[in-house]
C-alpha positions in Angstrom: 7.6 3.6 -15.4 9.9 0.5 -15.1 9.5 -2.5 -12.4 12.2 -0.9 -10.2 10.2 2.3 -10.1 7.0 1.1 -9.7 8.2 -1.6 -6.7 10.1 1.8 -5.0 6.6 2.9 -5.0 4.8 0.1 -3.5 7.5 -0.6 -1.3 6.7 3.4 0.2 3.3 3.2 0.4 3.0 -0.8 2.2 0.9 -0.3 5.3 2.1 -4.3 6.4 6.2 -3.1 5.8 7.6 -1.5 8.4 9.9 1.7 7.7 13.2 -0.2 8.8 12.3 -3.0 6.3 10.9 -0.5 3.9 14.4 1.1 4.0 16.1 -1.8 3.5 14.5 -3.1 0.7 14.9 0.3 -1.0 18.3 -0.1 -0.6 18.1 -3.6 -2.1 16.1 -2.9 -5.3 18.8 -2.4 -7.8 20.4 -5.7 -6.9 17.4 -7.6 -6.7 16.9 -10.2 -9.8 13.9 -10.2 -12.0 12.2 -12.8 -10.2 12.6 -11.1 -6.6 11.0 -7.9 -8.3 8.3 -9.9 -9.7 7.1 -11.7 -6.9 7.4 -8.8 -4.3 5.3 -6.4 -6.5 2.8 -8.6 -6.7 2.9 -8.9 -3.1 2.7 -5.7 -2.5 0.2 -5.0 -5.3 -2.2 -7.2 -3.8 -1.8 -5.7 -0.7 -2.6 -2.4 -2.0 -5.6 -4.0 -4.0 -7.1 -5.8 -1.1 -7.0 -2.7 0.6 -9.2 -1.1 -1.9 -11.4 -3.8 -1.5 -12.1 -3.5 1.5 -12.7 0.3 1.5 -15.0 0.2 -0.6 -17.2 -2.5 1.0 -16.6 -0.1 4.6 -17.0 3.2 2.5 -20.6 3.8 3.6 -20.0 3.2 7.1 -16.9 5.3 6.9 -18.6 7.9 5.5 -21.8 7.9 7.7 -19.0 7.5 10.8 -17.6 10.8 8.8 -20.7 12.5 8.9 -21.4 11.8 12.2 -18.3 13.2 14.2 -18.0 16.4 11.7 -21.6 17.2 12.5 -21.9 20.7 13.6 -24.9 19.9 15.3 -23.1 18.5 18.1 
């Protein structure tokens, strides 16, 4: 996978981008110089990463939250 591709992808799956500015940055990608790919992926990367991060500190709450309203004791 090249930078292109792999920015289309982080690009789609942004949570902070909204689908407006997703779209337009899409459209944007093949004119965008090496440096503009760079430093947006690594944005966007991060973003992606710090998400992670953060579900897995929450992932025993989330799961016992989970637990708790699919109980079929209630």
């Amino acid at each position: 996978m090249n930078k292109k591709e792999a920015l289309k992808i982080l690009i789609e799956h942004s949570f902070l981008l909204s689908k407006e500015i997703k779209e337009k940055l899409l459209l944007k990608i093949e004119v965008m110089s090496e440096d503009q790919i760079d430093a947006l992926g690594k944005f966007l990367a991060q973003e992606k990463s710090k998400a992670i991060e953060s579900f897995d500190e929450t992932e025993k709450q989330y799961e016992e939250i989970i637990a708790e309203l699919t109980s079929s004791d209630k």
